[in-house]
PDB file with SEQRES, HELIX, SHEET and CRYST1 records, atoms N, CA, C and O in Angstrom:
SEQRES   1 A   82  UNK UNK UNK UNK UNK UNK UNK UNK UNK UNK UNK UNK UNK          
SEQRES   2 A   82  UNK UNK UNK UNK UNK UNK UNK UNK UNK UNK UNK UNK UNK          
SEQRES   3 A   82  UNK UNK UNK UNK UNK UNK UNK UNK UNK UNK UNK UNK UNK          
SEQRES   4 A   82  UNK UNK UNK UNK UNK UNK UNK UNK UNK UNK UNK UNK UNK          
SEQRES   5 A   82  UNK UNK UNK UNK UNK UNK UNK UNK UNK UNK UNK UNK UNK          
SEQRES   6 A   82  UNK UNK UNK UNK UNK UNK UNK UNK UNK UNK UNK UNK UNK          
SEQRES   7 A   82  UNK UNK UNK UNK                                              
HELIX    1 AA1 UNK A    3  UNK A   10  1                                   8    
HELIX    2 AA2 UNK A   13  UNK A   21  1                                   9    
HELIX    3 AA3 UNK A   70  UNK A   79  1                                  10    
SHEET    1 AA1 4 UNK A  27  UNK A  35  0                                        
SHEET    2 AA1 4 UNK A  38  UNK A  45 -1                                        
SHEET    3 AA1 4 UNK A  48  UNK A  55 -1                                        
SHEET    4 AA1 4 UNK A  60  UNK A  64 -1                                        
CRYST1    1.000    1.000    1.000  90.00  90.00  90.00 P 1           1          
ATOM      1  N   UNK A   1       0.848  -1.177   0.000  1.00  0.00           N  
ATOM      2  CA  UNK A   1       0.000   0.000   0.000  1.00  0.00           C  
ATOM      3  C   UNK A   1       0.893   1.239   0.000  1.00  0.00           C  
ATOM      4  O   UNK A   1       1.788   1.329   0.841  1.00  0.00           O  
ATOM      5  N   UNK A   2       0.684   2.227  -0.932  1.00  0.00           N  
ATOM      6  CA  UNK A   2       1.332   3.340  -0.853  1.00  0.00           C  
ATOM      7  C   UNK A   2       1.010   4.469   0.254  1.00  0.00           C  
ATOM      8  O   UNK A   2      -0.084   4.568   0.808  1.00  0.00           O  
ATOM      9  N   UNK A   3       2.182   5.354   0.510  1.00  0.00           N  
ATOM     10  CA  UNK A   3       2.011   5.939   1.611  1.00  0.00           C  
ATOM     11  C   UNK A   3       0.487   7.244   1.460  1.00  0.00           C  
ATOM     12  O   UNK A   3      -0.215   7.509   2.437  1.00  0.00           O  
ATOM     13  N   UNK A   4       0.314   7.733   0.379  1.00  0.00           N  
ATOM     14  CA  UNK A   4      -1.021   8.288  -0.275  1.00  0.00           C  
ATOM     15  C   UNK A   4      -2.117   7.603   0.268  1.00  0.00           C  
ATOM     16  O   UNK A   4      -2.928   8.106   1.046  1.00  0.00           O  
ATOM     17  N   UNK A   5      -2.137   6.295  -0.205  1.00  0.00           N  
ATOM     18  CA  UNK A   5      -2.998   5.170   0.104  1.00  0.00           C  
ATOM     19  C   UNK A   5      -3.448   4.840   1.411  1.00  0.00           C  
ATOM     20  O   UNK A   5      -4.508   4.361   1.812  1.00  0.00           O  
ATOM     21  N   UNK A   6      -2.399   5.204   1.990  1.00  0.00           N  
ATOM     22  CA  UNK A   6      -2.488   4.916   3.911  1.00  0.00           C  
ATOM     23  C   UNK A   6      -3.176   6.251   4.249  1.00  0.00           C  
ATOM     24  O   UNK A   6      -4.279   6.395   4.777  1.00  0.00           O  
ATOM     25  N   UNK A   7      -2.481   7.015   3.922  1.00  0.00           N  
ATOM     26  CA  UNK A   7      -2.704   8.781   4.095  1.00  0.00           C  
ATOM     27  C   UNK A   7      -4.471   8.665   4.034  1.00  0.00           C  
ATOM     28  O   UNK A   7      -5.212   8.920   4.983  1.00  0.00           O  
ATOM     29  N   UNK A   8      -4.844   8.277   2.854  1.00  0.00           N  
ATOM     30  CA  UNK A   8      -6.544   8.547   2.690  1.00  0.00           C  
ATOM     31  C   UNK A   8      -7.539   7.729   3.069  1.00  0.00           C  
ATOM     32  O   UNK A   8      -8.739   7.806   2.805  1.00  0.00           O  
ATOM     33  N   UNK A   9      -6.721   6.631   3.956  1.00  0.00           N  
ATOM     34  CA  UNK A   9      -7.552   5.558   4.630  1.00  0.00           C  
ATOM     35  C   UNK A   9      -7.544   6.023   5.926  1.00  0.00           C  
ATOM     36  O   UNK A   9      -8.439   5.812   6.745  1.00  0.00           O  
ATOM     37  N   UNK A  10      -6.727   6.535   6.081  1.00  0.00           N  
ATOM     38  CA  UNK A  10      -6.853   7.585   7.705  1.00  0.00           C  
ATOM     39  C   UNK A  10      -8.051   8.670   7.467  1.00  0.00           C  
ATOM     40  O   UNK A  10      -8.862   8.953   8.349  1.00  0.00           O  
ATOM     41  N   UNK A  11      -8.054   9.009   6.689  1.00  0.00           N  
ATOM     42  CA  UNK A  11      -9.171  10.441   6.336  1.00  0.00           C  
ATOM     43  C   UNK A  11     -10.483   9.415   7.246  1.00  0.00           C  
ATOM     44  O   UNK A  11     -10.782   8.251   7.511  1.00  0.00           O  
ATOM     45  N   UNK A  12     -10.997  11.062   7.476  1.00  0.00           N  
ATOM     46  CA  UNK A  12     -12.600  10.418   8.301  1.00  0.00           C  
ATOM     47  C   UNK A  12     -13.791  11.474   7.675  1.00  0.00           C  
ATOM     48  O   UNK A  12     -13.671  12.674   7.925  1.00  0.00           O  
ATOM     49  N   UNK A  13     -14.655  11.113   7.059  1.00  0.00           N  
ATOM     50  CA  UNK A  13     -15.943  11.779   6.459  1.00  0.00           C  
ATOM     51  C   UNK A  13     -15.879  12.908   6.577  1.00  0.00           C  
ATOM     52  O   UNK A  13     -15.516  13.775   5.782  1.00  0.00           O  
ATOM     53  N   UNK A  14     -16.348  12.981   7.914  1.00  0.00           N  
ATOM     54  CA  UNK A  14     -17.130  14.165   8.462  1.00  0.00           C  
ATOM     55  C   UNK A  14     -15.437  15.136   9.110  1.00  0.00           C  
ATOM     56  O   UNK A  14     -15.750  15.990   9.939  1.00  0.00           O  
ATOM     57  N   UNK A  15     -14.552  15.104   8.953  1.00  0.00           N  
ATOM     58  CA  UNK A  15     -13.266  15.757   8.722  1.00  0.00           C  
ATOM     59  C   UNK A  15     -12.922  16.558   7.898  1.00  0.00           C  
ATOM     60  O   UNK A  15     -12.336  17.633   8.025  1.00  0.00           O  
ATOM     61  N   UNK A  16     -13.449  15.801   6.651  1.00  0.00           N  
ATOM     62  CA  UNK A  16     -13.073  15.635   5.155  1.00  0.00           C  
ATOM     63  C   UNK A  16     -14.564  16.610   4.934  1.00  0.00           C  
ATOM     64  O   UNK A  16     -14.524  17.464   4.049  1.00  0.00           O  
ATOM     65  N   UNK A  17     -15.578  16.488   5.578  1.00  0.00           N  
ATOM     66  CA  UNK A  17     -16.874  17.500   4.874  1.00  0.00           C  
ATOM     67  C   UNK A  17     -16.177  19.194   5.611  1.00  0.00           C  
ATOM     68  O   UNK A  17     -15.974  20.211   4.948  1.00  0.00           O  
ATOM     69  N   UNK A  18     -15.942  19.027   7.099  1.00  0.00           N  
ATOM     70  CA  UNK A  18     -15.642  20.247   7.375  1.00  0.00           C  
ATOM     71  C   UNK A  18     -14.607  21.088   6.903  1.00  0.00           C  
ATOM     72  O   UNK A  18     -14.444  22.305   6.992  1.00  0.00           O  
ATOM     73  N   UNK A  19     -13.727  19.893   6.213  1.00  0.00           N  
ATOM     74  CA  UNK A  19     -12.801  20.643   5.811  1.00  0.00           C  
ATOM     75  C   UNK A  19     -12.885  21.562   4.010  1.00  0.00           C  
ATOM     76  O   UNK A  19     -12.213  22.455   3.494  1.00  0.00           O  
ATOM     77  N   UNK A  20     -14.125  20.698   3.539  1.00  0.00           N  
ATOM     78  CA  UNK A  20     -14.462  21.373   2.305  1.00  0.00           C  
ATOM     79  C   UNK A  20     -15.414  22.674   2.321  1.00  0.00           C  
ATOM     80  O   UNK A  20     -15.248  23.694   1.653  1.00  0.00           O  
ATOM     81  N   UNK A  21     -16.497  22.391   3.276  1.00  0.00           N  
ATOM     82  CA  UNK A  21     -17.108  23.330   3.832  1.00  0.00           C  
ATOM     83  C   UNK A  21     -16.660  24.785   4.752  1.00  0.00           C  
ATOM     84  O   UNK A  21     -17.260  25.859   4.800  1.00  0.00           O  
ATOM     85  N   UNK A  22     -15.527  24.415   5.362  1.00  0.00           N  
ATOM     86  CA  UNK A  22     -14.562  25.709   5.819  1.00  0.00           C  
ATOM     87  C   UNK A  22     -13.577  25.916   4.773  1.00  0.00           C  
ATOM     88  O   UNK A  22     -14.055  26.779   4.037  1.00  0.00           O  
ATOM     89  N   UNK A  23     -12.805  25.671   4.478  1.00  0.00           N  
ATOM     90  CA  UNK A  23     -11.862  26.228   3.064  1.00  0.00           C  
ATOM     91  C   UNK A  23     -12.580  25.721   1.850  1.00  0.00           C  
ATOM     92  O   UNK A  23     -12.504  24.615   1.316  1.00  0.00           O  
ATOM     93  N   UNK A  24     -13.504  27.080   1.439  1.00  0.00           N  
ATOM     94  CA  UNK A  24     -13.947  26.733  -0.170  1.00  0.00           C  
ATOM     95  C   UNK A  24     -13.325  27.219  -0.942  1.00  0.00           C  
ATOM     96  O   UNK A  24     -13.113  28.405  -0.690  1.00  0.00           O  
ATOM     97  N   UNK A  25     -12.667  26.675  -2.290  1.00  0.00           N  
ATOM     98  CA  UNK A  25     -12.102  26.481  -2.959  1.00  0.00           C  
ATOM     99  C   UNK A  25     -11.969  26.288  -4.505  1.00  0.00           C  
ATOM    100  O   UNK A  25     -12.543  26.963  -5.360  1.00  0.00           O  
ATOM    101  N   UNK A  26     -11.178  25.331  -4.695  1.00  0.00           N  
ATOM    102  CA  UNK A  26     -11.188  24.835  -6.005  1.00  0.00           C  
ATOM    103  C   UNK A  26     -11.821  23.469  -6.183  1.00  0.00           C  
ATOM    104  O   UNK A  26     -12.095  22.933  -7.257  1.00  0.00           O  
ATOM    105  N   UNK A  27     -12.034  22.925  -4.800  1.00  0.00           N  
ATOM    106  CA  UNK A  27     -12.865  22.098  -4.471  1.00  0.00           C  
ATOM    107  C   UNK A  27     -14.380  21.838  -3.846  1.00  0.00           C  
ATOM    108  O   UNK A  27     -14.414  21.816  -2.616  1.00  0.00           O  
ATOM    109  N   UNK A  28     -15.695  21.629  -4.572  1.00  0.00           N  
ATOM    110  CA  UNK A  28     -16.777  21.965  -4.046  1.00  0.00           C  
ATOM    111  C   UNK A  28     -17.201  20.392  -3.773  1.00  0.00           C  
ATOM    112  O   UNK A  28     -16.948  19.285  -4.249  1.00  0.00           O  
ATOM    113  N   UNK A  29     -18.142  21.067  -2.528  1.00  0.00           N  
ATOM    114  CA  UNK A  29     -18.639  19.554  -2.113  1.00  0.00           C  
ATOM    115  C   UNK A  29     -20.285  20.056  -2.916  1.00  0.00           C  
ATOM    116  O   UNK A  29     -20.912  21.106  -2.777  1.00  0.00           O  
ATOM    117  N   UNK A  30     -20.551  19.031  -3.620  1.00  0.00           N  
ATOM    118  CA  UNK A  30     -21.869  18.845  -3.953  1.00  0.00           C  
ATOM    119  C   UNK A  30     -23.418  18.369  -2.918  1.00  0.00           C  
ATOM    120  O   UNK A  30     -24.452  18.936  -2.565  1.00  0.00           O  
ATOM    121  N   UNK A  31     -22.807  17.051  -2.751  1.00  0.00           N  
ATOM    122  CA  UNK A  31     -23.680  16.343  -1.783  1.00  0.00           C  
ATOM    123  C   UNK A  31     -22.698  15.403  -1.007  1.00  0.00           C  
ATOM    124  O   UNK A  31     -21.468  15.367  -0.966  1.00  0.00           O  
ATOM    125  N   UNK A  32     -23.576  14.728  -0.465  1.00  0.00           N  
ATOM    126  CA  UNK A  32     -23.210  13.451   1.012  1.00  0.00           C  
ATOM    127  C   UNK A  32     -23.846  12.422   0.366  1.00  0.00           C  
ATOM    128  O   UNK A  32     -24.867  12.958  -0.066  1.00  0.00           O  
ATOM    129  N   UNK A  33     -23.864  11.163   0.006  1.00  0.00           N  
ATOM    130  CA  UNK A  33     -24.681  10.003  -0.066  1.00  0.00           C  
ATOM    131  C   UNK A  33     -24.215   8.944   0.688  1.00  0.00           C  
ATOM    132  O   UNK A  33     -23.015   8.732   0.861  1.00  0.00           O  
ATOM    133  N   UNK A  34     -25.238   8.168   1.212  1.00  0.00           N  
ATOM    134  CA  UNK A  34     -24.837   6.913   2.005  1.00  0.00           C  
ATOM    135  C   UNK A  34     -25.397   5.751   1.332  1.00  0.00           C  
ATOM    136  O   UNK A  34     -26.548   5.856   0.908  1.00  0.00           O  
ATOM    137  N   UNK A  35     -24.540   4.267   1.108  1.00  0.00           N  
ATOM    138  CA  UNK A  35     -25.540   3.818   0.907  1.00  0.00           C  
ATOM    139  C   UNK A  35     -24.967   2.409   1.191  1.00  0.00           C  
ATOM    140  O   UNK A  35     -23.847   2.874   1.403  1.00  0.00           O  
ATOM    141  N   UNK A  36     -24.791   1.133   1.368  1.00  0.00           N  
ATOM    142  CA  UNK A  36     -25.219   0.582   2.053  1.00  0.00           C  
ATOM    143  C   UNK A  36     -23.617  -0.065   2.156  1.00  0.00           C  
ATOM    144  O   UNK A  36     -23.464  -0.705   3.197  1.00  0.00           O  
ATOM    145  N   UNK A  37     -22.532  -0.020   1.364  1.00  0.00           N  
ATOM    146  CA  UNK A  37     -21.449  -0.356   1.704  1.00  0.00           C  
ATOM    147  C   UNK A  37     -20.286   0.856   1.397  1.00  0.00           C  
ATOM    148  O   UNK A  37     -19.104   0.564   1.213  1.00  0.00           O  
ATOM    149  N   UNK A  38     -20.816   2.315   1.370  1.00  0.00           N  
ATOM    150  CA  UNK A  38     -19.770   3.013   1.291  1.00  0.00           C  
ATOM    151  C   UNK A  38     -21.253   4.665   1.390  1.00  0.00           C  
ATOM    152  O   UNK A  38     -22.450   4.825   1.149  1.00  0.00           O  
ATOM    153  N   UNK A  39     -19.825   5.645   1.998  1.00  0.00           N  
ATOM    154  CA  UNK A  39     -20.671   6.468   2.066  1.00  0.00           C  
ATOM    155  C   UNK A  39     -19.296   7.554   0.873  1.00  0.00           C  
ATOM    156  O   UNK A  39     -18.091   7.370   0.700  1.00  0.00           O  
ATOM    157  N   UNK A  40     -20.224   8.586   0.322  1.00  0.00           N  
ATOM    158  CA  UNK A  40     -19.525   9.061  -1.066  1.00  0.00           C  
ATOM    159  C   UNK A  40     -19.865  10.493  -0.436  1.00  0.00           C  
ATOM    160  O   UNK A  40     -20.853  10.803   0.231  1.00  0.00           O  
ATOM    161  N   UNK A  41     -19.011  11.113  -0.743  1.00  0.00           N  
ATOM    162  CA  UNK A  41     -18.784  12.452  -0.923  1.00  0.00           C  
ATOM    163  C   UNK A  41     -18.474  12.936  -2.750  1.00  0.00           C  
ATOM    164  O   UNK A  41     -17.478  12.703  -3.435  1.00  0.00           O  
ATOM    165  N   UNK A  42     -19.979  13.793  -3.185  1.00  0.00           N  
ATOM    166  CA  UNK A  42     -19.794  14.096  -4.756  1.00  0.00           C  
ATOM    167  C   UNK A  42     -19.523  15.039  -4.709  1.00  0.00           C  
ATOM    168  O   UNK A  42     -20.322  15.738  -4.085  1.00  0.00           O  
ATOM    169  N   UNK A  43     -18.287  15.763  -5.280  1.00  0.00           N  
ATOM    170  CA  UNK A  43     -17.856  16.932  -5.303  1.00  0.00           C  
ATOM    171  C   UNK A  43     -17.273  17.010  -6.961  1.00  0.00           C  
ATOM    172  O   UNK A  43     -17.299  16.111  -7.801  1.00  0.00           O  
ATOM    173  N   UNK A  44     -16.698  18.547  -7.107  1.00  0.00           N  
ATOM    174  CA  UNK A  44     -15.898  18.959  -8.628  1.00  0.00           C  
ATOM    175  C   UNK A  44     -14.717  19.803  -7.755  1.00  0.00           C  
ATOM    176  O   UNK A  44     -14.411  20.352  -6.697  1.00  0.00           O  
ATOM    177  N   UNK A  45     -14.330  19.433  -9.101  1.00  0.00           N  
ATOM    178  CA  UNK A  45     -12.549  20.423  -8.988  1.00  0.00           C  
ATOM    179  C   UNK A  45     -12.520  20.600 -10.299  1.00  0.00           C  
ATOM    180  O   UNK A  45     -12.905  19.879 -11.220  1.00  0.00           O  
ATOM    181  N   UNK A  46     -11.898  21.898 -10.273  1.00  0.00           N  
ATOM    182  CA  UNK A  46     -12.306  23.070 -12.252  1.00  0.00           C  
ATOM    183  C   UNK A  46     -13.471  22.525 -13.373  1.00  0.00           C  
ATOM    184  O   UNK A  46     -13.430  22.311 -14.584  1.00  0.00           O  
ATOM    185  N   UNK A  47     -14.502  22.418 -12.359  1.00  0.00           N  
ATOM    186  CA  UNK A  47     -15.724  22.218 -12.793  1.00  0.00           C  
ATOM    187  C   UNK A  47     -16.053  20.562 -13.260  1.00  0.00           C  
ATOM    188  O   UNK A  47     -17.037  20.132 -13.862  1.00  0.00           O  
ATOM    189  N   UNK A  48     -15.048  19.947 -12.830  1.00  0.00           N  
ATOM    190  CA  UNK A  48     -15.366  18.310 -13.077  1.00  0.00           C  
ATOM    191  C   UNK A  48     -15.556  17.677 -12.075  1.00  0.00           C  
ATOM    192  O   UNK A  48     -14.956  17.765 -11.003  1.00  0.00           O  
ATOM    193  N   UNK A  49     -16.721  16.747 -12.476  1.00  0.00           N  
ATOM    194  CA  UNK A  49     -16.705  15.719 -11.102  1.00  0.00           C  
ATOM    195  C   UNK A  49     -15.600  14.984 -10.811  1.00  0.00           C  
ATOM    196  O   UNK A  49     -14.764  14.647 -11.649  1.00  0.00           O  
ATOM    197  N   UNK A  50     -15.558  14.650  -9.312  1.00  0.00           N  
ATOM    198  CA  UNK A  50     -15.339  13.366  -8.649  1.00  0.00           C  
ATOM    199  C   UNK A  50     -15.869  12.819  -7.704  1.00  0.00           C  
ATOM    200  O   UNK A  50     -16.696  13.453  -7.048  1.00  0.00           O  
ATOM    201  N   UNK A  51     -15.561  11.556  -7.386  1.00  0.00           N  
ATOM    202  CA  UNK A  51     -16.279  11.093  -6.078  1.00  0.00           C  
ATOM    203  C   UNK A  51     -14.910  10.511  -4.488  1.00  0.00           C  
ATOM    204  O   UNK A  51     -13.975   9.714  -4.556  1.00  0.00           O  
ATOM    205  N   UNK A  52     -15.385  11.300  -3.337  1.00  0.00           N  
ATOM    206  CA  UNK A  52     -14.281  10.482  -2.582  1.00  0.00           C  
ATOM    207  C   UNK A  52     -15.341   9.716  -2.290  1.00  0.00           C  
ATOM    208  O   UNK A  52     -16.484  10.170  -2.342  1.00  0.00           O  
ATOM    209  N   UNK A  53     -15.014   8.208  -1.879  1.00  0.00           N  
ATOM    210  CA  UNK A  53     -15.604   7.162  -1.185  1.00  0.00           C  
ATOM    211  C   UNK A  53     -15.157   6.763  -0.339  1.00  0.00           C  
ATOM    212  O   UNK A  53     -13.982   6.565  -0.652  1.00  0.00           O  
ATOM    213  N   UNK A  54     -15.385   6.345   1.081  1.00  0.00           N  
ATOM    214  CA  UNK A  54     -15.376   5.844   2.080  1.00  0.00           C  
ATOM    215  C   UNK A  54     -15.890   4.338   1.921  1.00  0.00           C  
ATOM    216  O   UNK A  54     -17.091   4.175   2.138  1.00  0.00           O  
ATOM    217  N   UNK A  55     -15.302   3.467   1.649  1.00  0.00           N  
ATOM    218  CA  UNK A  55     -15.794   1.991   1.496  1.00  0.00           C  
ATOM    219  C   UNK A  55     -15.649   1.741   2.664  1.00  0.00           C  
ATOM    220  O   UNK A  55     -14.811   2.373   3.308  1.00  0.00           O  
ATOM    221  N   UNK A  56     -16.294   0.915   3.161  1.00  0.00           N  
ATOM    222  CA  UNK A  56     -15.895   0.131   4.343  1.00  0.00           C  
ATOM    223  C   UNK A  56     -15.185  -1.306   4.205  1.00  0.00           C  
ATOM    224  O   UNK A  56     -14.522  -1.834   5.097  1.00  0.00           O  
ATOM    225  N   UNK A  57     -15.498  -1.976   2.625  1.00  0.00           N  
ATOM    226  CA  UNK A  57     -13.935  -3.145   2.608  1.00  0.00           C  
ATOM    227  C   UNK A  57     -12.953  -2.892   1.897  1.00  0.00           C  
ATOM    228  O   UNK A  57     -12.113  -3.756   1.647  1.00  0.00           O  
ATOM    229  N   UNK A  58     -12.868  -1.465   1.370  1.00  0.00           N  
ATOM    230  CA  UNK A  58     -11.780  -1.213   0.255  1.00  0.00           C  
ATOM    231  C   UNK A  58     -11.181  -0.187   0.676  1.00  0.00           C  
ATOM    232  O   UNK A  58     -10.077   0.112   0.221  1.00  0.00           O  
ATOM    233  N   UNK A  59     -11.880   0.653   1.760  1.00  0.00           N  
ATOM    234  CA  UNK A  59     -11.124   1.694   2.232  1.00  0.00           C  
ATOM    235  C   UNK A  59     -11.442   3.373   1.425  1.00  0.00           C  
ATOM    236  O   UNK A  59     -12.413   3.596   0.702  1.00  0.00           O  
ATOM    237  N   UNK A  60     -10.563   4.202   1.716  1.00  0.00           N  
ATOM    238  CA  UNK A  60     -11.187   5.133   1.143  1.00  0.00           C  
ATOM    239  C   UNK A  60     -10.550   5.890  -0.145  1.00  0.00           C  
ATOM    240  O   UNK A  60      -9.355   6.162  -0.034  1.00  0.00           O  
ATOM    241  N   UNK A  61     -11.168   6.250  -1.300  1.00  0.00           N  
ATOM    242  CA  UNK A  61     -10.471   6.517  -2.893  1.00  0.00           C  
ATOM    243  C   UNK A  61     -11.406   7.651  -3.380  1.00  0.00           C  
ATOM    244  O   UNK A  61     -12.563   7.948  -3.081  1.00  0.00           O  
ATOM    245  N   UNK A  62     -10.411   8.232  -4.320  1.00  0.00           N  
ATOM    246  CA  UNK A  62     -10.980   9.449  -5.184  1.00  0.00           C  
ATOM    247  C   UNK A  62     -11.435   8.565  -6.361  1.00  0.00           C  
ATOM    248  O   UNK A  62     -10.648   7.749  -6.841  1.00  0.00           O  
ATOM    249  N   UNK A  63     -12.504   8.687  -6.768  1.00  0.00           N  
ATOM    250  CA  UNK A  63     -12.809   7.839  -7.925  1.00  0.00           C  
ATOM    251  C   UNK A  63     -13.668   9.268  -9.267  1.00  0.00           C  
ATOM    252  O   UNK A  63     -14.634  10.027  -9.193  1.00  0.00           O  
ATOM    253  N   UNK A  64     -12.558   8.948 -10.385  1.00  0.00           N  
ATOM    254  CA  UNK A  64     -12.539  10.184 -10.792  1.00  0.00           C  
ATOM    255  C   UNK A  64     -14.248  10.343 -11.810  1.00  0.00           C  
ATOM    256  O   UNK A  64     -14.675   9.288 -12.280  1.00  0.00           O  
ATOM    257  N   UNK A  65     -14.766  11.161 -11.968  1.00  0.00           N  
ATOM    258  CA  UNK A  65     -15.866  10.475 -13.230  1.00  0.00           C  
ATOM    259  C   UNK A  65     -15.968  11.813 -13.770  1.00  0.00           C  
ATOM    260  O   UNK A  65     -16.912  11.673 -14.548  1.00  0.00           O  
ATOM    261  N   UNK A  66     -15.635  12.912 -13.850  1.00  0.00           N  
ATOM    262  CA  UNK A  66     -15.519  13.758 -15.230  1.00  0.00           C  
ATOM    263  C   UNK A  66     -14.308  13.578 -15.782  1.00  0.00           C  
ATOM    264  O   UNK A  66     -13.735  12.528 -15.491  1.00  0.00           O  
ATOM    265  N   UNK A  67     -13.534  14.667 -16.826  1.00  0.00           N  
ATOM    266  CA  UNK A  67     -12.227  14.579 -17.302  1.00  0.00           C  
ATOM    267  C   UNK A  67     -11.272  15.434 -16.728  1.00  0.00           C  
ATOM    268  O   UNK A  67     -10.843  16.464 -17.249  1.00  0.00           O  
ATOM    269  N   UNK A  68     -10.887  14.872 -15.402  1.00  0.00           N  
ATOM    270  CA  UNK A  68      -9.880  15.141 -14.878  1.00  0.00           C  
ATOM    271  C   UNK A  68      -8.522  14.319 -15.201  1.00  0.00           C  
ATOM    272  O   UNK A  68      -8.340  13.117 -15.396  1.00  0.00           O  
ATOM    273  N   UNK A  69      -7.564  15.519 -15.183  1.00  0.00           N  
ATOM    274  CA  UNK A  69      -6.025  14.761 -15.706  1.00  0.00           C  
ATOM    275  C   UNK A  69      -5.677  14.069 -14.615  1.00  0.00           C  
ATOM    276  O   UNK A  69      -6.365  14.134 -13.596  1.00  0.00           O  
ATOM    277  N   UNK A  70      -4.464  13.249 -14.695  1.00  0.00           N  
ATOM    278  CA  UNK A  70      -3.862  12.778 -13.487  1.00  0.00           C  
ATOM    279  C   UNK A  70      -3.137  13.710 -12.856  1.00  0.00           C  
ATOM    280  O   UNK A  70      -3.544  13.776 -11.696  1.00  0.00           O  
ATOM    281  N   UNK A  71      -2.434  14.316 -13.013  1.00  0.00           N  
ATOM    282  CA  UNK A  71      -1.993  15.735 -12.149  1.00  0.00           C  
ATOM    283  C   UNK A  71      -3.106  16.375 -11.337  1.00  0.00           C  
ATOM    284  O   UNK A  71      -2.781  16.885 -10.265  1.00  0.00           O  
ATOM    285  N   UNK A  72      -4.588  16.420 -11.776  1.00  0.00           N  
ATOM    286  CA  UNK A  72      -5.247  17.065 -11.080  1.00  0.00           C  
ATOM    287  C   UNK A  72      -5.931  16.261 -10.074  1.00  0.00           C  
ATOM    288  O   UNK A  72      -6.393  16.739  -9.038  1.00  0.00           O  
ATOM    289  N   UNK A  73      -5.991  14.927 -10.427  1.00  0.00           N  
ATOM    290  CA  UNK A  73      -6.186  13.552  -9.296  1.00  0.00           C  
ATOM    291  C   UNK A  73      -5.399  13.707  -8.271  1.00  0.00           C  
ATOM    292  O   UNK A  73      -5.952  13.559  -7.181  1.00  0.00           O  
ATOM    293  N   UNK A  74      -3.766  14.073  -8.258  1.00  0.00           N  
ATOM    294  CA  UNK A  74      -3.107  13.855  -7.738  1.00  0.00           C  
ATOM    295  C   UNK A  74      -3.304  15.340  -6.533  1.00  0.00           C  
ATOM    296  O   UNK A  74      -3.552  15.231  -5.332  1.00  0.00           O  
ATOM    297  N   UNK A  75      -3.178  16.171  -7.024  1.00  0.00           N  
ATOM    298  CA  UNK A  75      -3.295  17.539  -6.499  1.00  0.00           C  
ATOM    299  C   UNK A  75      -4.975  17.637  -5.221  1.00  0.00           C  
ATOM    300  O   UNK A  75      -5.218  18.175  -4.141  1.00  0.00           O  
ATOM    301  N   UNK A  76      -5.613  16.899  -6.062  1.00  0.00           N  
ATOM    302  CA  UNK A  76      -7.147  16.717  -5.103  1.00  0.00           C  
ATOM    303  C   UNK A  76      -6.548  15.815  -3.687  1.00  0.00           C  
ATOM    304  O   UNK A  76      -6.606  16.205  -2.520  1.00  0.00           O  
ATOM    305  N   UNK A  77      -5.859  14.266  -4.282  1.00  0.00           N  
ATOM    306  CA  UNK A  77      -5.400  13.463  -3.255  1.00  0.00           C  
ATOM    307  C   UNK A  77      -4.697  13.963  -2.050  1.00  0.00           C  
ATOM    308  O   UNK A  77      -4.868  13.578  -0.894  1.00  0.00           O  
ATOM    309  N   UNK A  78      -3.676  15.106  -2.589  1.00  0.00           N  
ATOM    310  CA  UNK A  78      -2.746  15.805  -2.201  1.00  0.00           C  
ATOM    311  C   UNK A  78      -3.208  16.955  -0.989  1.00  0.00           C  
ATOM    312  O   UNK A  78      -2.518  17.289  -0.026  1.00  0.00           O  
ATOM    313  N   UNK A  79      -4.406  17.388  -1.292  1.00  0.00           N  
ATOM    314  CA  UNK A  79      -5.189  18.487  -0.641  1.00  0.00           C  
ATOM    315  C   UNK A  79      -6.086  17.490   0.810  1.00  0.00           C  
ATOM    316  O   UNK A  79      -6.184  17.763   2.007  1.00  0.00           O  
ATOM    317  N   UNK A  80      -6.578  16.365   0.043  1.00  0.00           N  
ATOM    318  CA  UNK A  80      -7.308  15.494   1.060  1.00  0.00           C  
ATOM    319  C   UNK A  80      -6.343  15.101   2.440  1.00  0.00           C  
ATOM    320  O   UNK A  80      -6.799  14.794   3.541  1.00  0.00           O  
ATOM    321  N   UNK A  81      -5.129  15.182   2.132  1.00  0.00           N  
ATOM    322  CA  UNK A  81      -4.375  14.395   2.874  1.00  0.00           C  
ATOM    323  C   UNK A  81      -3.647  14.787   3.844  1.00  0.00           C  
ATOM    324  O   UNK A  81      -3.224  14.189   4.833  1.00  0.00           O  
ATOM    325  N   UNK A  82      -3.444  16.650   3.213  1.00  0.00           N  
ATOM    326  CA  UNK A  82      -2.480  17.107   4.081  1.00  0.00           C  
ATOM    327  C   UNK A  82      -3.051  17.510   4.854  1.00  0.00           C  
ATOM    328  O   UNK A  82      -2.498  18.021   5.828  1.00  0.00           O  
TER     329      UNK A  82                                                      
END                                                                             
């Protein structure tokens, strides 16, 4: 497991909401969804979606679904973590 990887399995939801909700940004939180094996945070960064997920057997990942580059994956990961 990479040290990123460890980094965002430590992240905790409701950490991760206050922290989008107090420094707004380049990162917007959209909504909260829960649902029965992961709870998702839908947000954009320069107007594209992504999703962070909180899995509960996979742990927690940026899962990208507009056209975000990998530099800008990385830079979101990067922001989640520090």
């Amino acid at each position: 497991m990479t040290t990123q990887a460890k980094q965002l399995d430590a992240l905790d939801i409701d950490v991760v909401m206050r922290r989008l909700q107090q420094h707004p940004g380049d990162i917007v939180l959209e909504l909260r969804i829960s649902i029965p094996e992961a709870d998702v945070l839908c947000c954009r960064y320069k107007g594209e979606r992504f999703n962070v997920k909180f899995d509960l057997d996979y742990g927690v990942f940026v899962d990208r679904i507009g056209a975000l580059s990998d530099s800008d994956m990385a830079d979101i990961v990067r922001w989640l973590v520090a």
